[in-house]
Chimera marker file (.cmm) of the C-alpha trace (Angstrom):
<marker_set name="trace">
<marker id="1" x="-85.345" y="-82.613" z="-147.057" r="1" g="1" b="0" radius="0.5"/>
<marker id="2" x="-83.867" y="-85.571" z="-148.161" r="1" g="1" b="0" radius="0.5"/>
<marker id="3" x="-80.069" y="-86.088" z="-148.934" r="1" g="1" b="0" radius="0.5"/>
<marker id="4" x="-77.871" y="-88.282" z="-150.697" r="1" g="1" b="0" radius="0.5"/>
<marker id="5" x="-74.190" y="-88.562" z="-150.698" r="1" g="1" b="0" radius="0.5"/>
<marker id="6" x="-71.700" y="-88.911" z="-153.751" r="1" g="1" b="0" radius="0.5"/>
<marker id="7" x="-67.802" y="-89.685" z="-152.123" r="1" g="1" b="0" radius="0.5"/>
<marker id="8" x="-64.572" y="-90.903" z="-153.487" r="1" g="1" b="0" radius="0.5"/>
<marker id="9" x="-60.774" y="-89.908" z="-153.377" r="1" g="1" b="0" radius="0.5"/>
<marker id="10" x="-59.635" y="-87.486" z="-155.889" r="1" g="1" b="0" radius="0.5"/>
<marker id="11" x="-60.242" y="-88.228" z="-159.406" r="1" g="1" b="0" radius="0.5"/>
<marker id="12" x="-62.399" y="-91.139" z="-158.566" r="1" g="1" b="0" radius="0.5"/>
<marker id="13" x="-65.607" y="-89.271" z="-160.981" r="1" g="1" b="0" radius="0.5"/>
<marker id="14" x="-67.064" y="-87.502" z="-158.398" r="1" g="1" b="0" radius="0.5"/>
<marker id="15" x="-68.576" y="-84.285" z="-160.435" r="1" g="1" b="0" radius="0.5"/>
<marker id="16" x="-69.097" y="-86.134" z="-163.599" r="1" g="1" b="0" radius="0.5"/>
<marker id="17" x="-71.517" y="-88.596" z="-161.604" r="1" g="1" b="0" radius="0.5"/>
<marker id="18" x="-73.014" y="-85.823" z="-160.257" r="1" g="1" b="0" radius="0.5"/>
<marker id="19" x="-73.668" y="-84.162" z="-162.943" r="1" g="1" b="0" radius="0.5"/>
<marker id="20" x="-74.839" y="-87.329" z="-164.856" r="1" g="1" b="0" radius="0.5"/>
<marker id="21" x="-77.147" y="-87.663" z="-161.434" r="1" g="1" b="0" radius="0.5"/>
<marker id="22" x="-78.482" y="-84.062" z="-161.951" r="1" g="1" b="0" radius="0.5"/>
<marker id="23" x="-79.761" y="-84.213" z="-165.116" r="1" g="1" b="0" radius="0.5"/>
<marker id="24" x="-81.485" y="-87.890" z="-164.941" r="1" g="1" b="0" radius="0.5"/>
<marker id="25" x="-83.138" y="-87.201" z="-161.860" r="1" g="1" b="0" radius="0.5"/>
<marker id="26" x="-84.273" y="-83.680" z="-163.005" r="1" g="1" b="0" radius="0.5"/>
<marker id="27" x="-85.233" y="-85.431" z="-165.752" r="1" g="1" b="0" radius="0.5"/>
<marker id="28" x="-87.898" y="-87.725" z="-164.030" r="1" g="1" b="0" radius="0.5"/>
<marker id="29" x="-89.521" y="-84.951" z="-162.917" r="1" g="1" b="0" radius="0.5"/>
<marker id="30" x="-88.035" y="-84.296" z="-159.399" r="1" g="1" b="0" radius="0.5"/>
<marker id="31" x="-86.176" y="-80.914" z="-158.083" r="1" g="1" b="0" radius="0.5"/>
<marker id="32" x="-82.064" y="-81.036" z="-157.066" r="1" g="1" b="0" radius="0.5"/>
<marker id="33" x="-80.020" y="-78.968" z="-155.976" r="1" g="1" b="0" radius="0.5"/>
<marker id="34" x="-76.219" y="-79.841" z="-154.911" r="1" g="1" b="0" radius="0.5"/>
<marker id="35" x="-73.824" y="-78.926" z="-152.080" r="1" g="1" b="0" radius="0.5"/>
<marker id="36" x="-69.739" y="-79.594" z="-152.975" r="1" g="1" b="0" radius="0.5"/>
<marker id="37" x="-67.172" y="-79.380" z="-150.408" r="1" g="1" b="0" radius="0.5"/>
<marker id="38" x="-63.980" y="-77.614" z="-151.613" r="1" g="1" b="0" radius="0.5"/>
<marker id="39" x="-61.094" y="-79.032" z="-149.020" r="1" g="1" b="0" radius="0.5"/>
<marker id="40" x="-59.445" y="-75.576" z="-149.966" r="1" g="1" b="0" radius="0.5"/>
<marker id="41" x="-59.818" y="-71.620" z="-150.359" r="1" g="1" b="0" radius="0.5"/>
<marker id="42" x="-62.498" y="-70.499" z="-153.638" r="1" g="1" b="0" radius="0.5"/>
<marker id="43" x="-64.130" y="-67.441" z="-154.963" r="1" g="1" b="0" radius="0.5"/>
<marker id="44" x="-66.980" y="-67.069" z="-157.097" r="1" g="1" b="0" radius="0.5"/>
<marker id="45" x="-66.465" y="-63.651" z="-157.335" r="1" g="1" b="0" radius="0.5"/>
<marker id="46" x="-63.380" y="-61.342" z="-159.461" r="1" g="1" b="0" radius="0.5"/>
<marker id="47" x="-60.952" y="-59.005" z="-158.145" r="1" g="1" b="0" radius="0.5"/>
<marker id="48" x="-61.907" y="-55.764" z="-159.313" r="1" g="1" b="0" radius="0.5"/>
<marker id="49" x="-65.087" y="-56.009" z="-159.527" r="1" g="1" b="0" radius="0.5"/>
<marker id="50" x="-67.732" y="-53.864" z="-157.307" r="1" g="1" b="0" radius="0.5"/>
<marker id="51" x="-68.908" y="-57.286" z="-155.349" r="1" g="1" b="0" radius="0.5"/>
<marker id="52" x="-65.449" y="-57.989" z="-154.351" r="1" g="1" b="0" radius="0.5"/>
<marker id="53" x="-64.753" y="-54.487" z="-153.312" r="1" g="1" b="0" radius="0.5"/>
<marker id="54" x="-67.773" y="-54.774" z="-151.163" r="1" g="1" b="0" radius="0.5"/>
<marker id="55" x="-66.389" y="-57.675" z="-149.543" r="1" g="1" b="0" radius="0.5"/>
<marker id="56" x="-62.839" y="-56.428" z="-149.388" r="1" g="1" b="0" radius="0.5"/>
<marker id="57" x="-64.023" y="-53.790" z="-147.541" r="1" g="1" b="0" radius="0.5"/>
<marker id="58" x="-65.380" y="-55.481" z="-145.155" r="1" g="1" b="0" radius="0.5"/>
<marker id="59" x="-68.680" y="-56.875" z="-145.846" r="1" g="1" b="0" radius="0.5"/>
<marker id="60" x="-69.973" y="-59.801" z="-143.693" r="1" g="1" b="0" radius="0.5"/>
<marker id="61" x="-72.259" y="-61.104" z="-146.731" r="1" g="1" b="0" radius="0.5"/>
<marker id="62" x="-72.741" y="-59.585" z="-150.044" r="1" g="1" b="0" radius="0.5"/>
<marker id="63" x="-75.705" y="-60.790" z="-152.603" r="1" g="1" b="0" radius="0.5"/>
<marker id="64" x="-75.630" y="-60.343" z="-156.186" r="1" g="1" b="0" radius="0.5"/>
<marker id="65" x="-77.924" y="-60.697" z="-158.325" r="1" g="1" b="0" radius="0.5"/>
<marker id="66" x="-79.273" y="-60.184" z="-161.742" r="1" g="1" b="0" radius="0.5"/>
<marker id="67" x="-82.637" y="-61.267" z="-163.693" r="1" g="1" b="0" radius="0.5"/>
<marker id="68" x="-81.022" y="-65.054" z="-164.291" r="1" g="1" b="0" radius="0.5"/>
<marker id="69" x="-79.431" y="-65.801" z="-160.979" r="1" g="1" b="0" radius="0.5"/>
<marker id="70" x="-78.217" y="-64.853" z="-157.307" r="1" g="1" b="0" radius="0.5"/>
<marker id="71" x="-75.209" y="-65.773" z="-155.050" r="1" g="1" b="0" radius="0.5"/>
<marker id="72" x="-75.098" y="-65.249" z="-151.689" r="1" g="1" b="0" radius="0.5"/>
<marker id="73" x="-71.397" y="-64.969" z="-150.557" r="1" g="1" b="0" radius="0.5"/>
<marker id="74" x="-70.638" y="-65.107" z="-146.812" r="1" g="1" b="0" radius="0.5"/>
<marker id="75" x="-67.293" y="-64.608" z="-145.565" r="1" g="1" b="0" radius="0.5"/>
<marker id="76" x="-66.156" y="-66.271" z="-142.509" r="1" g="1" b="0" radius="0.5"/>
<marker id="77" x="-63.627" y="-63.645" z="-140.971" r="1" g="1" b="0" radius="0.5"/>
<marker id="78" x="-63.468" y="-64.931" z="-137.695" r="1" g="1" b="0" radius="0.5"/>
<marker id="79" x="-65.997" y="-68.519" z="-137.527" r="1" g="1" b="0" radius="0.5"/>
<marker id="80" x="-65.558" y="-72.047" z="-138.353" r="1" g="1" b="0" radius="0.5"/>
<marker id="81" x="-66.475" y="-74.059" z="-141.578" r="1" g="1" b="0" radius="0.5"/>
<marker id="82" x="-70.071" y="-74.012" z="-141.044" r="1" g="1" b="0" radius="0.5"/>
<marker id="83" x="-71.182" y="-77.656" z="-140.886" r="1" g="1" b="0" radius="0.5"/>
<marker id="84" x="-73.222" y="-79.996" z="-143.259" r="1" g="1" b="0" radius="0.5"/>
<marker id="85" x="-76.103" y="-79.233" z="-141.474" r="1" g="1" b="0" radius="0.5"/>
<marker id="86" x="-76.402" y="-75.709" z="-141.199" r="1" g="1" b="0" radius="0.5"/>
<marker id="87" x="-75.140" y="-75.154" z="-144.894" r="1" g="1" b="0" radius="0.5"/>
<marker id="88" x="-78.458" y="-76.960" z="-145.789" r="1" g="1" b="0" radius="0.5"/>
<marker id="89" x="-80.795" y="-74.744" z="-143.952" r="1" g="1" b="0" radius="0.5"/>
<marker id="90" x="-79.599" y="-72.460" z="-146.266" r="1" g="1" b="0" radius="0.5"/>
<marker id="91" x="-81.401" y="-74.244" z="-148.950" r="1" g="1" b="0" radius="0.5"/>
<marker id="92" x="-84.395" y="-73.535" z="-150.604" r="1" g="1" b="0" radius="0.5"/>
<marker id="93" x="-87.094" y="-76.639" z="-150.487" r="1" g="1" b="0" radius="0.5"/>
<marker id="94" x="-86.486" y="-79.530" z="-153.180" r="1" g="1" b="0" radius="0.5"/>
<marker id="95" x="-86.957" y="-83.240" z="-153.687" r="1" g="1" b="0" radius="0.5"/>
<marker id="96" x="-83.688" y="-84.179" z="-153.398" r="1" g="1" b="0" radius="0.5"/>
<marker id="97" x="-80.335" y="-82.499" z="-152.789" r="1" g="1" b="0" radius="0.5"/>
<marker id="98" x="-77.334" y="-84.308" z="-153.659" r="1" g="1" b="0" radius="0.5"/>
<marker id="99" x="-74.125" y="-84.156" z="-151.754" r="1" g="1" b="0" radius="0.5"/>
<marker id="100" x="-70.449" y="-84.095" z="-153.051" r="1" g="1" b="0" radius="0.5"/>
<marker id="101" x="-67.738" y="-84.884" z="-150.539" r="1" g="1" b="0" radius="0.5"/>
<marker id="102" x="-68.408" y="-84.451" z="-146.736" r="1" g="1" b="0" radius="0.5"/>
<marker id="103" x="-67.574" y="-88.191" z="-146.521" r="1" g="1" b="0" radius="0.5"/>
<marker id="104" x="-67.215" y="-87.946" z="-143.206" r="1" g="1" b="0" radius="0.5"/>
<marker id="105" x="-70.367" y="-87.135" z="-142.099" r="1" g="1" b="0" radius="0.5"/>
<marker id="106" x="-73.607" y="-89.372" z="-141.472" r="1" g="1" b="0" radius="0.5"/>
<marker id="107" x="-75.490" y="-88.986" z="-144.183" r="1" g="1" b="0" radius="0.5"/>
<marker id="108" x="-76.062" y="-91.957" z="-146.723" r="1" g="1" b="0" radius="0.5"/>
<marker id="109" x="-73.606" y="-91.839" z="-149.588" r="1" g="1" b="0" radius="0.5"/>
<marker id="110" x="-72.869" y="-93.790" z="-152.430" r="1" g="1" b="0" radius="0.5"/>
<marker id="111" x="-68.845" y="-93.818" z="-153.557" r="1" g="1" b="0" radius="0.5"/>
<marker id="112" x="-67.343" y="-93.129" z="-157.094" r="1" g="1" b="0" radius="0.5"/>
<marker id="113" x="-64.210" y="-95.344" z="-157.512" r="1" g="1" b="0" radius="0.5"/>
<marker id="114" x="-62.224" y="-95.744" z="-160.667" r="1" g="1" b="0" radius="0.5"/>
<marker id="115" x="-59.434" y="-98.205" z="-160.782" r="1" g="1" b="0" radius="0.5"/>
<marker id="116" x="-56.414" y="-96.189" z="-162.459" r="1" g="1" b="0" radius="0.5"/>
<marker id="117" x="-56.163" y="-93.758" z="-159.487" r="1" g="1" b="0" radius="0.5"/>
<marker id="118" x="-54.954" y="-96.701" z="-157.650" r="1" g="1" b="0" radius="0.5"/>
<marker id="119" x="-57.127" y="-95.376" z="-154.204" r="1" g="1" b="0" radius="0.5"/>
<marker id="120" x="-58.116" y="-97.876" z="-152.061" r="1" g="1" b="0" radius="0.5"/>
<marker id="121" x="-61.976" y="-98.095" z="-151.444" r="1" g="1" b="0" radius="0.5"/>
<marker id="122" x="-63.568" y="-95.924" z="-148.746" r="1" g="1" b="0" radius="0.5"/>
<marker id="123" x="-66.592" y="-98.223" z="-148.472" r="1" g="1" b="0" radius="0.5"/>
<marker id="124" x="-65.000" y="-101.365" z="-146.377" r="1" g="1" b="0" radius="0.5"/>
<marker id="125" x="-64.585" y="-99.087" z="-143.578" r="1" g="1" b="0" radius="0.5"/>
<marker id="126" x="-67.693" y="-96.487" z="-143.772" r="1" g="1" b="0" radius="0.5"/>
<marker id="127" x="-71.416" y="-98.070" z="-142.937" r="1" g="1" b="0" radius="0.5"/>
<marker id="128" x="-72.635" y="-94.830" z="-144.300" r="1" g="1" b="0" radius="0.5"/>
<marker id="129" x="-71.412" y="-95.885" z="-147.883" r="1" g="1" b="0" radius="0.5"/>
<marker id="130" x="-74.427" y="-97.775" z="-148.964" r="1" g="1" b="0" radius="0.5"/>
<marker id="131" x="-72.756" y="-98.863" z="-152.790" r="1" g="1" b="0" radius="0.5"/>
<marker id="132" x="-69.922" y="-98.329" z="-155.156" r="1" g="1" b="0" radius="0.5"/>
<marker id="133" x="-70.060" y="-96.697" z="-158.705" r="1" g="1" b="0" radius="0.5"/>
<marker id="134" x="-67.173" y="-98.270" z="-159.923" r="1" g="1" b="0" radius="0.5"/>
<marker id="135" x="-65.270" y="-99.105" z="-163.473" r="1" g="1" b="0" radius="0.5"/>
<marker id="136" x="-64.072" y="-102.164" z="-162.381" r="1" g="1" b="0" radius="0.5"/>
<marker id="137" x="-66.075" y="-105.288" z="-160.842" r="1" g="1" b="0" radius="0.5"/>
<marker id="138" x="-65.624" y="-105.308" z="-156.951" r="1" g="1" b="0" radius="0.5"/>
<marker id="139" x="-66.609" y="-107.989" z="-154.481" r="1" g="1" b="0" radius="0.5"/>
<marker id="140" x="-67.704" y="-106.099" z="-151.520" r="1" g="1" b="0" radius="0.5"/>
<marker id="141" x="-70.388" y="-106.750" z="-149.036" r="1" g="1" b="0" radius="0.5"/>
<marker id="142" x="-72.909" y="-104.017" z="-151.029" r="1" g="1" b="0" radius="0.5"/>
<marker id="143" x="-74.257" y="-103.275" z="-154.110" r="1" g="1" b="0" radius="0.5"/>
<marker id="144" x="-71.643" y="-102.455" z="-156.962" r="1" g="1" b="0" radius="0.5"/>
<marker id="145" x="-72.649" y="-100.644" z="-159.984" r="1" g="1" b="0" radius="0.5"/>
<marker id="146" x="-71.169" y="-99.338" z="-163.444" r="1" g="1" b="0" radius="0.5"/>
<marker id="147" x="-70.045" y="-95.745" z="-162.711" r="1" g="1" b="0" radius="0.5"/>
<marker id="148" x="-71.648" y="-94.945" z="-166.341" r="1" g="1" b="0" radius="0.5"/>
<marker id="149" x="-75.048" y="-96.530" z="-166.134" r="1" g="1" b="0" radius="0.5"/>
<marker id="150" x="-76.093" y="-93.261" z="-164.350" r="1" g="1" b="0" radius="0.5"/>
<marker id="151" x="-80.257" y="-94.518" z="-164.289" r="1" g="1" b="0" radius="0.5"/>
<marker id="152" x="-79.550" y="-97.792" z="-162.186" r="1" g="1" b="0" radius="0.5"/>
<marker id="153" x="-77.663" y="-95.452" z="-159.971" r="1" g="1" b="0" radius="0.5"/>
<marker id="154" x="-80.143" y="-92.892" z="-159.186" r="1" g="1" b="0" radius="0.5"/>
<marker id="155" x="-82.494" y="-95.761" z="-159.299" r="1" g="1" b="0" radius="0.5"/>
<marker id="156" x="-80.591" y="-96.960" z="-156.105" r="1" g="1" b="0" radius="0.5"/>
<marker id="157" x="-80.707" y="-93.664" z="-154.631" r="1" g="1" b="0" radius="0.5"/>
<marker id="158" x="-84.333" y="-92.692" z="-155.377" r="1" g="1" b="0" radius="0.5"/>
<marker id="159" x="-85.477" y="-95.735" z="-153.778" r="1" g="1" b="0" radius="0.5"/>
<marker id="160" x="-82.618" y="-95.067" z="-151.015" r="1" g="1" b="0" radius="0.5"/>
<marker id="161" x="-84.108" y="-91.618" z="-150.289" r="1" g="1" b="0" radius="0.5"/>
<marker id="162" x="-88.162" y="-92.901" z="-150.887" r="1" g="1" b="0" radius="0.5"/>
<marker id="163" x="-89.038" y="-91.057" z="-153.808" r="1" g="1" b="0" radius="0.5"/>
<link id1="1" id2="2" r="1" g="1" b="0" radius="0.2"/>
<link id1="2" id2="3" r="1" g="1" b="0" radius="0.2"/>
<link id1="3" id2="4" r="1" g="1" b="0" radius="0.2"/>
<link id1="4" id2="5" r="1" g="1" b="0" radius="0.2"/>
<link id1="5" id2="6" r="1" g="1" b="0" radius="0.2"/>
<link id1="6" id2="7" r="1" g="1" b="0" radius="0.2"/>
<link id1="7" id2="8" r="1" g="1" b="0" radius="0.2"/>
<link id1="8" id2="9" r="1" g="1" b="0" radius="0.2"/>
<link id1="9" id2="10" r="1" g="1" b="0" radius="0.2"/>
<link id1="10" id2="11" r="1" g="1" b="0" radius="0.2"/>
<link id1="11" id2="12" r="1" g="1" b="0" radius="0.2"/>
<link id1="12" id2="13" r="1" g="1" b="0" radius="0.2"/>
<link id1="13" id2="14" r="1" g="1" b="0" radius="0.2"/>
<link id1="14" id2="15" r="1" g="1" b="0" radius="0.2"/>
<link id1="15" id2="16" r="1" g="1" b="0" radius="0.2"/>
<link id1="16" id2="17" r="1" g="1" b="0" radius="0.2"/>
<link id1="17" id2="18" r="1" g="1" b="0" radius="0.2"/>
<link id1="18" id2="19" r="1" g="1" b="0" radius="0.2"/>
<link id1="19" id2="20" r="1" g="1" b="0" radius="0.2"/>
<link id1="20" id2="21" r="1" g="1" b="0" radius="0.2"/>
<link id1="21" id2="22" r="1" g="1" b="0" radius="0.2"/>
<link id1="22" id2="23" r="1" g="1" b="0" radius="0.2"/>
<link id1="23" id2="24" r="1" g="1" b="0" radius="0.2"/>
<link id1="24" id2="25" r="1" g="1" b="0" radius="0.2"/>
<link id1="25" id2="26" r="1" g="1" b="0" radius="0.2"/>
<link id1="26" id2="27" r="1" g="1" b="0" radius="0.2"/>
<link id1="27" id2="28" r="1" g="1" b="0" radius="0.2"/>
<link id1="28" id2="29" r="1" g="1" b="0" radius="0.2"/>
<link id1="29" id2="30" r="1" g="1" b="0" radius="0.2"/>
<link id1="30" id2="31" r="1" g="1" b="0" radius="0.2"/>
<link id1="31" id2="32" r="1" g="1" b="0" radius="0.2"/>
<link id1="32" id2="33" r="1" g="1" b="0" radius="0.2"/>
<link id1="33" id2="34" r="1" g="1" b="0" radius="0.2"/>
<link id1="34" id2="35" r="1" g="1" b="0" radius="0.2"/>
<link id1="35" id2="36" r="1" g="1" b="0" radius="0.2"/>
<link id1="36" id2="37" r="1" g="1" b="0" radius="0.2"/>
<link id1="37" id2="38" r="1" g="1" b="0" radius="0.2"/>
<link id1="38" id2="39" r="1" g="1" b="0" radius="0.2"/>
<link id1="39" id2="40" r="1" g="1" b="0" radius="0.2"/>
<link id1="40" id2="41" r="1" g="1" b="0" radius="0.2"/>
<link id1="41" id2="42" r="1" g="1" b="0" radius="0.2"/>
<link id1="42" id2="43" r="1" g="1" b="0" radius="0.2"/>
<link id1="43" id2="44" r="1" g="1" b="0" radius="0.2"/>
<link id1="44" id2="45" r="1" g="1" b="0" radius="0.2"/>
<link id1="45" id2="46" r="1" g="1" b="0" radius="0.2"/>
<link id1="46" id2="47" r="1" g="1" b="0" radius="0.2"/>
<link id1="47" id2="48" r="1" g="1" b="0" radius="0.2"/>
<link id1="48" id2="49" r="1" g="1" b="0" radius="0.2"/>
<link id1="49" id2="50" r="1" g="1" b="0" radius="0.2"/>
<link id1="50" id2="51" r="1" g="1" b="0" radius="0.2"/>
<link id1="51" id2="52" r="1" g="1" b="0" radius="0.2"/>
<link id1="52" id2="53" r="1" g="1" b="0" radius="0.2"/>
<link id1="53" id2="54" r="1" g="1" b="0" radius="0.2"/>
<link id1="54" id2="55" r="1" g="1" b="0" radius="0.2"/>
<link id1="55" id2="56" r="1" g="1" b="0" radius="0.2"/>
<link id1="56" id2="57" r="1" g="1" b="0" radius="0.2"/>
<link id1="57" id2="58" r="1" g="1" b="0" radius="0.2"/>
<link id1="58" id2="59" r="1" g="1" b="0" radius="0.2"/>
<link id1="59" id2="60" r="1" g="1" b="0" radius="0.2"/>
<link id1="60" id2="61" r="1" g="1" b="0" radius="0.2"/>
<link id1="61" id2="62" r="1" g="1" b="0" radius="0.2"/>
<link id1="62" id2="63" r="1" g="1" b="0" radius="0.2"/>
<link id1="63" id2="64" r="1" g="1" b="0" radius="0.2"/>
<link id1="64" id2="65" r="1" g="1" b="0" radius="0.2"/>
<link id1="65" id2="66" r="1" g="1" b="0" radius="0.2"/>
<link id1="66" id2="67" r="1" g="1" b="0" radius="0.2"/>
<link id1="67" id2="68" r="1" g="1" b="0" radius="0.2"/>
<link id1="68" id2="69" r="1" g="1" b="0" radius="0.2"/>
<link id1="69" id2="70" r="1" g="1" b="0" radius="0.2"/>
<link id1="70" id2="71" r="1" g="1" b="0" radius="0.2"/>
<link id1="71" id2="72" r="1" g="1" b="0" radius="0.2"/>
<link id1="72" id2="73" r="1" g="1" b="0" radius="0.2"/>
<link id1="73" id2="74" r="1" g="1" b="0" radius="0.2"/>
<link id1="74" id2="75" r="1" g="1" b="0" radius="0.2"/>
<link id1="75" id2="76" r="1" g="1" b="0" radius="0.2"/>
<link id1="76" id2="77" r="1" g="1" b="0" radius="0.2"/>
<link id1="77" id2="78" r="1" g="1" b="0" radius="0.2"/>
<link id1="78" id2="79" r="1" g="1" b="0" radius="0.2"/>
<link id1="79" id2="80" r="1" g="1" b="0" radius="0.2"/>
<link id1="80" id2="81" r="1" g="1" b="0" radius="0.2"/>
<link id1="81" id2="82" r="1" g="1" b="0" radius="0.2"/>
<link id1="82" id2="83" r="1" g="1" b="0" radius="0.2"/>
<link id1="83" id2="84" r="1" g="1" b="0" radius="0.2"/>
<link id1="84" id2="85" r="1" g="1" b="0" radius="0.2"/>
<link id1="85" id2="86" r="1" g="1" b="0" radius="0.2"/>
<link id1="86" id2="87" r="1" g="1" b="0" radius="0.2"/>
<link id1="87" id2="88" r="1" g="1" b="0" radius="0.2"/>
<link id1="88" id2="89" r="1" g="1" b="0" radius="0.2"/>
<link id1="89" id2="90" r="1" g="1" b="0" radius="0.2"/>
<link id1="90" id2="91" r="1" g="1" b="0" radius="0.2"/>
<link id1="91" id2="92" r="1" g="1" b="0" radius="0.2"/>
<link id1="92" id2="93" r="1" g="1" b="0" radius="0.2"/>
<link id1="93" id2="94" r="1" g="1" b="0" radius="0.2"/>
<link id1="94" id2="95" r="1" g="1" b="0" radius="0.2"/>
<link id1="95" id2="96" r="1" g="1" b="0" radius="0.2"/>
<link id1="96" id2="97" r="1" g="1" b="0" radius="0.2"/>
<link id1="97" id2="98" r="1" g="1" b="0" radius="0.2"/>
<link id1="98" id2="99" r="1" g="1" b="0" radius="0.2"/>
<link id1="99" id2="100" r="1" g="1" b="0" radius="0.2"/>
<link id1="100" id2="101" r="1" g="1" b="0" radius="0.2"/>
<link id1="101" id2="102" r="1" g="1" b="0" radius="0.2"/>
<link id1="102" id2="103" r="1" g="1" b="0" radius="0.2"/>
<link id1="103" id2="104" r="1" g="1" b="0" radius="0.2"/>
<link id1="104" id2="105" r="1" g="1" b="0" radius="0.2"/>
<link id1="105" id2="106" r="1" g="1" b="0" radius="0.2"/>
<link id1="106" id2="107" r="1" g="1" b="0" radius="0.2"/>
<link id1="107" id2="108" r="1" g="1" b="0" radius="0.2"/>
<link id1="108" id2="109" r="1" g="1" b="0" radius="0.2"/>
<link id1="109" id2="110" r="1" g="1" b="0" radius="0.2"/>
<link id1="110" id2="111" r="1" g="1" b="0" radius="0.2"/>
<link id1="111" id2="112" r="1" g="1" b="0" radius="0.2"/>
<link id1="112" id2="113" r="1" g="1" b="0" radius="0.2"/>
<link id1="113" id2="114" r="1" g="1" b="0" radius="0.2"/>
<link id1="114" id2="115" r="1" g="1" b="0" radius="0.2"/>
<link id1="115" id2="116" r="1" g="1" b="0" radius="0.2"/>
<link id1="116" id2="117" r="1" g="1" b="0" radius="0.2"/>
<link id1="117" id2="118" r="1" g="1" b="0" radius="0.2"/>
<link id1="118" id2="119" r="1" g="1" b="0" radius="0.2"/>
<link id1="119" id2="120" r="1" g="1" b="0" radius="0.2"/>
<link id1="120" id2="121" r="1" g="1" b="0" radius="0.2"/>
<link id1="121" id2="122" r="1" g="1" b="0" radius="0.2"/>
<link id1="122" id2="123" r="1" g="1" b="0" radius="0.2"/>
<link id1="123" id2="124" r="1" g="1" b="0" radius="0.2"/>
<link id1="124" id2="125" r="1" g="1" b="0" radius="0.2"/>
<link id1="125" id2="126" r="1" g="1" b="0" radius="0.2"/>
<link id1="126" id2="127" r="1" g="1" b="0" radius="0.2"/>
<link id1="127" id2="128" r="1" g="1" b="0" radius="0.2"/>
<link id1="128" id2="129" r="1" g="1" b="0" radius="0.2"/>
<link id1="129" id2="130" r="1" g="1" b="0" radius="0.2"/>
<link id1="130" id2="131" r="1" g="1" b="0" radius="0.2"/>
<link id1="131" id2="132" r="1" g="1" b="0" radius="0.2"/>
<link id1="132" id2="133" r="1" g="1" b="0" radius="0.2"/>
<link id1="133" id2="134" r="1" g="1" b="0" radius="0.2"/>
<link id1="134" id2="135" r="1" g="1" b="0" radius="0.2"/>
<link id1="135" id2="136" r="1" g="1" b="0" radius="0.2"/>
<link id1="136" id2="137" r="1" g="1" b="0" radius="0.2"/>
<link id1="137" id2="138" r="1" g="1" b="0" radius="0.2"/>
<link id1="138" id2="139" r="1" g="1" b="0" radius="0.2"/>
<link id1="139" id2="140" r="1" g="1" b="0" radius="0.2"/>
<link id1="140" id2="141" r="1" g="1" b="0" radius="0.2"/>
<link id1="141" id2="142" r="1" g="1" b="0" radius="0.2"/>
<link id1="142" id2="143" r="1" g="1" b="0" radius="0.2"/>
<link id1="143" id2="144" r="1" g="1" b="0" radius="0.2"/>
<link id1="144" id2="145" r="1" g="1" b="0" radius="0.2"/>
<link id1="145" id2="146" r="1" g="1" b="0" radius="0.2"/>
<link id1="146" id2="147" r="1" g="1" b="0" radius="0.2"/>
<link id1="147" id2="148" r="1" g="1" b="0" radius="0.2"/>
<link id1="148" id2="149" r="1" g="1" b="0" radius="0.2"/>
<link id1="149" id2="150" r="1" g="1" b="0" radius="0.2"/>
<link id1="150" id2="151" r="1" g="1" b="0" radius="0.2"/>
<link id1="151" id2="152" r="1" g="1" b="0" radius="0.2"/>
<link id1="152" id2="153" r="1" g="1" b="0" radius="0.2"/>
<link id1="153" id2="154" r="1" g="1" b="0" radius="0.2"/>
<link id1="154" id2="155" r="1" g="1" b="0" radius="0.2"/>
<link id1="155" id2="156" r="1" g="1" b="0" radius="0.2"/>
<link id1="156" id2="157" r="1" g="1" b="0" radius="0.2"/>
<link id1="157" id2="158" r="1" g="1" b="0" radius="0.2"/>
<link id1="158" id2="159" r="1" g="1" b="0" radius="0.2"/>
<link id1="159" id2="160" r="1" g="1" b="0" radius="0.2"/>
<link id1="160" id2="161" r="1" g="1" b="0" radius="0.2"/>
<link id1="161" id2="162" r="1" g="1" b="0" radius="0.2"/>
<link id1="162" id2="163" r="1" g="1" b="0" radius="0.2"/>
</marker_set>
């Protein structure tokens, strides 16, 4: 399966270029599907409702589903963060899955940077950051692109990834 990274600090238009990413590549004909790191506690399910109760009770995984859509929810009582790695064996097959956050890992990544958050660039000191999507011109020792011309991008990482 081949992978592709989207990094930046907070606020640096992460999800947007994601989502921007998502729908042009889907567009040229190729399958996605996304993994996004959340650096703090989420649910995708409701208090109250019978899915939660399941897992309130004590449920090590509970799937719901309906005729439009599934969700697999796994809790993690007692275990680690699963990594990168084994979260994606957990995917079905596709073209292309795209990647936001997990800058630490090895994968290759491109990073979203936009000037009025004031962040400092990841890129100088990460080989794994292959380009910038920026809002600003940048002089730095890789390619540099417009963080809204979203088809130069994923024609970058397309070509990145071989497809």
């Amino acid at each position: 399966m081949r992978i592709y990274g989207v990094v930046g600090w907070k606020n640096a238009g992460k999800t947007g270029l994601m989502e921007r990413l998502v729908t042009e590549i889907t567009s040229r004909g190729f399958s996605v599907s996304t993994v996004k790191h959340a650096h703090h506690t989420f649910d995708v399910d409701h208090e109250g409702k019978d899915s939660h109760r399941h897992r309130v009770a004590g449920a090590s995984e509970v799937l719901l589903a309906s005729r439009n859509r599934f969700a697999l929810m796994h809790e993690l009582r007692e275990t680690e963060e699963p990594s990168l790695t084994e979260l994606l064996t957990k995917l079905s097959p596709v073209d292309l899955v795209l990647i936001e956050g997990y800058k630490r890992d090895a994968h290759s990544k491109i990073e979203a940077h936009r000037a009025e958050t004031g962040n400092e660039l990841i890129a100088p000191d990460d080989p794994t950051i292959r380009a910038v999507a920026s809002d600003v011109r940048l002089t730095i020792d890789r390619p540099v692109f417009d963080l809204n011309n979203t088809a130069q991008i994923a024609d970058f990482i397309l070509s990145e990834v071989g497809l």
